[in-house]
N, C-alpha and C positions, 0 to 999 in steps of 0.2 A: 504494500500500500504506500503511494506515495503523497507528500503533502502538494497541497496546490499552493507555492507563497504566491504564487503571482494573482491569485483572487484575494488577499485579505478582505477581511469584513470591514464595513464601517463602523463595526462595534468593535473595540479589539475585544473585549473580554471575552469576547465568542471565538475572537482568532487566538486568541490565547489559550483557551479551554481545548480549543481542535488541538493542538500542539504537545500540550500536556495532554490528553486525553490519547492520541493514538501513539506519542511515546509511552506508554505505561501499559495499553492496550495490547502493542504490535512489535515497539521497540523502533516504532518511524523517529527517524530523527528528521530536523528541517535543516536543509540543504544550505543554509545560510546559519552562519555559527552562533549558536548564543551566550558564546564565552566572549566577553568586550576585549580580554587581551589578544585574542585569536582572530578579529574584525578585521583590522587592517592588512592582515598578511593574506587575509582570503580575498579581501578589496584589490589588495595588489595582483595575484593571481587571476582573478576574472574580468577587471577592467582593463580597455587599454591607456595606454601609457599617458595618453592625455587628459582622460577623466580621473584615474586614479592621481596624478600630478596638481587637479586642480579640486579636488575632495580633497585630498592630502593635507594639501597647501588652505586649506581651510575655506576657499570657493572666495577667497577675497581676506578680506583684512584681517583673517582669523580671530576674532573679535568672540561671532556666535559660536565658533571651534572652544574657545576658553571658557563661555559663560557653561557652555553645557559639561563639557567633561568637572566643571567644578559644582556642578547641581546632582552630576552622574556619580560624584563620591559622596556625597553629604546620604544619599541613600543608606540607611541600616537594614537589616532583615534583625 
């Protein structure tokens, strides 16, 4: 069974629940990493050299690159 990402829901809690649901079901994993250390090297691998250079490179003044990774640790579980 594989997952569809290229449909996500408008709801994510629904695309979320699909994800965890047929991991634990089936042992589908989604094709796109859900490890954030592991993000960028898969980013690197499947785009080419010019969208991954300009994602990278933060799409411009890396400004929204900083605020986010600094909202992306204040996260606890």
């Amino acid at each position: 069974m594989q997952l569809n990402l290229t449909k996500m829901s408008d709801n994510y809690a629904a695309y979320q629940t699909e994800i965890y649901g047929k991991g634990a079901l089936t042992g589908t994993k989604p094709s796109v990493t859900t490890d954030p250390r592991r993000l960028e090297e898969q980013a690197k691998q499947n785009l080419g050299v010019r969208a991954f250079n300009y994602v990278a490179g933060g799409a411009g003044e890396k400004a929204t690159m900083d605020s986010n990774r600094l909202a992306f640790r204040q996260w606890k579980m």
